[in-house]
VEXMAR-154009 format. One record per atom (N, C-alpha, C): residue in one letter; x, y, z. Coordinates in steps of 0.1 Angstrom, whole numbers, plus 5000, padded with zeros to 4 digits. Last residue first. Example, Ala and Ser with C-alpha at 12.3 -4.5 7.8 and 13.67 -1.06 7.14 Angstrom:
% VEXMAR-154009
S512849785071 S513749895071 S512950005079 A513249435078 A512349555078 A513249675078 
//
This chain:
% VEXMAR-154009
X477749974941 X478250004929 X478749864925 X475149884972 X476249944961 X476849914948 X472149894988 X473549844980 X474449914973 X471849925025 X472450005011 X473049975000 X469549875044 X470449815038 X470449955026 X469150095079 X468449975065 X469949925059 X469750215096 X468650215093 X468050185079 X472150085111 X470850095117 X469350145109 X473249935078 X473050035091 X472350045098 X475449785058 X474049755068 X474249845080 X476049805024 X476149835034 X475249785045 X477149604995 X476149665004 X476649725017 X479049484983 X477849504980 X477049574985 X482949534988 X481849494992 X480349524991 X486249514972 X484849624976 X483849484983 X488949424987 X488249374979 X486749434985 X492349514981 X491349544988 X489949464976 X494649484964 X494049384972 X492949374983 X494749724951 X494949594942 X494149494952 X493450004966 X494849874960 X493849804961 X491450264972 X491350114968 X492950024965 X490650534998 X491450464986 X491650314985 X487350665001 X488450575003 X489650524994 X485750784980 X486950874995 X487850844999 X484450704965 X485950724962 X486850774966 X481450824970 X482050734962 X483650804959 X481150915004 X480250944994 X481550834986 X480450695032 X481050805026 X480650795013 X478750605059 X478850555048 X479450725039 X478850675086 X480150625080 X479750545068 X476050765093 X477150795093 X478550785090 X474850475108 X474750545094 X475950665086 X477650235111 X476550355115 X476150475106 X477649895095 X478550025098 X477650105102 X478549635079 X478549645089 X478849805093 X478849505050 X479549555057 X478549635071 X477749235030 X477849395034 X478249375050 X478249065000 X478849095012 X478549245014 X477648734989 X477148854986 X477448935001 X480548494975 X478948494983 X478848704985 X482548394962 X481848504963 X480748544965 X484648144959 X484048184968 X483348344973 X487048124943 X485448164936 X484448134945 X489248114956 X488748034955 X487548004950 X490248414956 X490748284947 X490248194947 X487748494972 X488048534956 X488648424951 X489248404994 X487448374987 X487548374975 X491148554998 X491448364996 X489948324992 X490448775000 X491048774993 X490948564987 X488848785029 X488748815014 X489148765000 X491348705044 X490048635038 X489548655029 X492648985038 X492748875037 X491948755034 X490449175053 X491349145036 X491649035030 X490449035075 X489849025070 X490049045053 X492749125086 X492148935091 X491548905075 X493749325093 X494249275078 X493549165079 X493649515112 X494449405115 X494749315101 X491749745109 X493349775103 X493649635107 X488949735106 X489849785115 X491149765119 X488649865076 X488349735086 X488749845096 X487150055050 X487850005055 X487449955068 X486249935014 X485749925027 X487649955035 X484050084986 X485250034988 X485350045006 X481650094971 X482349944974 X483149964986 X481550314965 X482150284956 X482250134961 X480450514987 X479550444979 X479550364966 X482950345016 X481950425006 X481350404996 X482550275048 X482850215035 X482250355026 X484250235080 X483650315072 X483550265054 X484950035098 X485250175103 X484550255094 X483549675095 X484549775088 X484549945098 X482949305093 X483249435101 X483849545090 X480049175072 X481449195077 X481849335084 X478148865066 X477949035075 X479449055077 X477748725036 X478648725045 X478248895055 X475648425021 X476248605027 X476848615032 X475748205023 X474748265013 X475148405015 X477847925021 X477748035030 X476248115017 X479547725022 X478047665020 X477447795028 X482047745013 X481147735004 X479547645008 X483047805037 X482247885032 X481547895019 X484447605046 X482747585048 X482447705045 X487347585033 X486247515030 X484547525030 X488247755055 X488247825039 X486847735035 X487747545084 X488547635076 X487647705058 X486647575113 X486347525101 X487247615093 X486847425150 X487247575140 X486947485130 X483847405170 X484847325164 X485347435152 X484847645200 X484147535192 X484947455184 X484148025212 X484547845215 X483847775205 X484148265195 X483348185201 X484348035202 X485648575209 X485948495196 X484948405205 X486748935213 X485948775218 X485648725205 X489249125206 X487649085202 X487648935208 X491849205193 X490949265210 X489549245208 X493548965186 X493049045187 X492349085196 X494948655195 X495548745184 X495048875179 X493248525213 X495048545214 X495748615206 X490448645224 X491348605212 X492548625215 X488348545252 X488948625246 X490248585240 X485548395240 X486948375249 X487548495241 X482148265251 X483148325241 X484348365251 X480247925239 X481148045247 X481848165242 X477047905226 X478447955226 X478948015239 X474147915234 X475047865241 X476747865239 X472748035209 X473148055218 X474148075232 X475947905183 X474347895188 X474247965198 X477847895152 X477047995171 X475847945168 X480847765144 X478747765141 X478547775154 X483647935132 X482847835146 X481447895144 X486647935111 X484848025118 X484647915125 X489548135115 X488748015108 X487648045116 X491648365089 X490448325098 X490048175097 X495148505100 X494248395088 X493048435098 X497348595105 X496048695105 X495548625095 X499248465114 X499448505099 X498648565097 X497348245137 X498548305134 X498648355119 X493748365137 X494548265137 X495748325132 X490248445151 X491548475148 X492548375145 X487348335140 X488348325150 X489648395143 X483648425131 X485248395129 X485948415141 X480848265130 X481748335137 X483048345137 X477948155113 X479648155112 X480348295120 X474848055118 X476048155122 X477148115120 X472247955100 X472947915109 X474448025106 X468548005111 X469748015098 X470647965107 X465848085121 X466547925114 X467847925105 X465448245132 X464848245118 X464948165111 X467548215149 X466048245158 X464948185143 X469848325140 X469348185143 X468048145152 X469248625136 X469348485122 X469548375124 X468848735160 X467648685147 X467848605139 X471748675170 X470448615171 X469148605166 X472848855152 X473548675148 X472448645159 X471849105156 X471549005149 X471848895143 X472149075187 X470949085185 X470649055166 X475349125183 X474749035190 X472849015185 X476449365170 X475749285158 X475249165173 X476749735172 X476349585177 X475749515171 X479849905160 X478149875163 X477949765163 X482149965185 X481549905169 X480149885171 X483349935210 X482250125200 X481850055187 X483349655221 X483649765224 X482649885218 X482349445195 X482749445208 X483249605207 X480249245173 X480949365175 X481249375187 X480848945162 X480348995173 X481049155175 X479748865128 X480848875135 X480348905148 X479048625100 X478848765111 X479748755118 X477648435075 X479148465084 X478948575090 X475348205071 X475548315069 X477048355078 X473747985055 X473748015063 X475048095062 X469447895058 X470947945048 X472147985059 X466047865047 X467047845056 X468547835050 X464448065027 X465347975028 X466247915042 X463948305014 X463248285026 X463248145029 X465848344999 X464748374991 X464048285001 X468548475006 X467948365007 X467048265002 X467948725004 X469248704995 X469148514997 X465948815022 X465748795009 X466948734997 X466948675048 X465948645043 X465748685026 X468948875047 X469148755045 X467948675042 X467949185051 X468249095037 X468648965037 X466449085074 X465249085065 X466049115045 X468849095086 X467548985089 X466748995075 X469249375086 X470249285085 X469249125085 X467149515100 X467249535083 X468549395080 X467149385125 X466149405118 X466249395104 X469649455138 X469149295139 X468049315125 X469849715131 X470849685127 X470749495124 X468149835149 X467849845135 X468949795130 X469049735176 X467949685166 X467649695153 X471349875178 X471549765174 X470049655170 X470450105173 X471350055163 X471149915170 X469850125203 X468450155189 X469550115176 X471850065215 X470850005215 X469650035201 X472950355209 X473950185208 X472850085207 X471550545219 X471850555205 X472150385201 X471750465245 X470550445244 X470850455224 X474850515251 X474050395252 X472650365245 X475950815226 X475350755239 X475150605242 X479450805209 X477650745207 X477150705220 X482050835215 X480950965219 X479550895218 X483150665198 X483150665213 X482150745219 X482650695174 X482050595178 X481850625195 X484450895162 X482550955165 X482050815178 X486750755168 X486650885177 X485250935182 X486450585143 X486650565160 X486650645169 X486450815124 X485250755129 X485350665141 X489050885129 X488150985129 X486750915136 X490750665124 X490550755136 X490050805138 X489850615093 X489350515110 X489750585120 X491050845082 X488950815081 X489250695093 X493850805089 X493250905092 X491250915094 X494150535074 X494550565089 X493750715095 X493850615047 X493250525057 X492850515068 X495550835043 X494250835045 X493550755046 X498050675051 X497550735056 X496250795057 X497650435027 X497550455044 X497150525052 X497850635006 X496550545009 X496650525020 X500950715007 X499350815009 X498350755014 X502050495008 X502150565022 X500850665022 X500350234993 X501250354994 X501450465003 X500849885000 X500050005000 X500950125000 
//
C-alpha cells in the first residue's frame, strides 16, 4: 500500500473511531435493533426465505452491535459463522448457537466463540457474509479495523470463487460518498452496506 492510501486510511478510521466513542448507550441500543432488523430481512431475501447460512461477527467495544443480529438469524432458522483469529491473521469460523462460549482471542481485542474451528472450505455453504468495517463508501470500497484478518480472507474467497454477497456492517454515518476511500489491488469492495437504518446496496 502507498504511504498516501495508508494514511488516508489511517486517518477516516480515527476519525470515525473517535464519533464511535461519543455514541450514547440508548443510540447503541436503537442500532442495534435496526441493525438485527434490516440485516435479517436481507438474509431472508438474499435467501429467498430459505434456511441458509450466513458469516457475522460479534461487535465488541464502540463498533456497532451485531449480538441481537447473529440472534435473529438463528431464531429464523439460519445458521452463524463466527470467525476466530488465527496465526498469519488467517480466519477460521465456529457455528454459534446461543449457548456459545466466548473467549477472549490470542491474536486480537475481540471475543471469539468456543468450538469446532472450520476452515476456507465451509464457506462454500455460506449465502452471505455480515462483515466488520470503520467506514465504507458508495464505491464498494471498505475500511476494517486495520488487522488485515479480513482482507485477507477476502482475498482467499475470491481465489477460491468463493463469492457469496457481502455487506458491511456500519452506522449510518460512515457511509462516505463514492471514492473517498482509497482502493489497491488487494482490497476487495463489498455489495452493500447494513445500518441501523436499512440496507444500502452498492456499485
Amino acid at each position: 500500500m502507498s504511504p498516501e492510501n495508508q494514511t488516508a486510511k489511517d486517518e477516516i478510521r480515527a476519525r470515525h473511531r473517535k464519533l464511535r466513542t461519543g455514541l450514547p448507550a440508548d443510540a447503541r441500543s436503537d442500532a442495534a435493533d435496526g441493525i438485527a432488523a434490516h440485516g435479517l430481512a436481507w438474509a431472508e431475501m438474499v435467501a429467498d426465505g430459505r434456511p441458509a447460512t450466513f458469516t457475522a461477527y460479534l461487535g465488541v467495544a464502540f463498533e456497532p452491535p451485531t449480538l441481537r443480529l447473529i440472534t435473529a438469524l438463528h431464531e429464523a432458522g439460519h445458521s452463524v459463522l463466527l470467525p476466530v483469529c488465527e496465526p498469519d491473521r488467517a480466519l477460521s469460523w465456529v457455528f454459534w448457537n446461543p449457548a456459545t462460549e466466548f473467549v477472549r482471542s490470542k491474536y486480537a481485542p475481540i471475543q471469539e466463540p468456543a468450538g469446532e474451528r472450520h476452515g476456507l472450505e465451509v464457506i462454500k455453504e455460506v449465502a452471505a457474509m455480515f462483515l466488520p468495517a470503520t467506514a465504507v463508501d458508495l464505491s464498494g470500497n471498505r475500511i476494517g479495523q486495520g488487522g488485515g484478518y479480513f482482507d485477507k480472507f477476502l482475498e482467499a474467497a475470491d481465489a477460491a470463487g468463493l463469492h457469496a454477497p457481502r455487506a458491511a456492517v456500519i452506522y449510518d454515518a460512515e457511509l462516505l460518498p463514492a471514492s473517498t476511500i482509497p482502493a489497491e489491488s488487494f482490497d476487495r469492495p463489498v455489495d452493500a452496506v447494513l445500518t441501523p437504518s436499512g440496507i444500502v446496496p452498492l456499485a
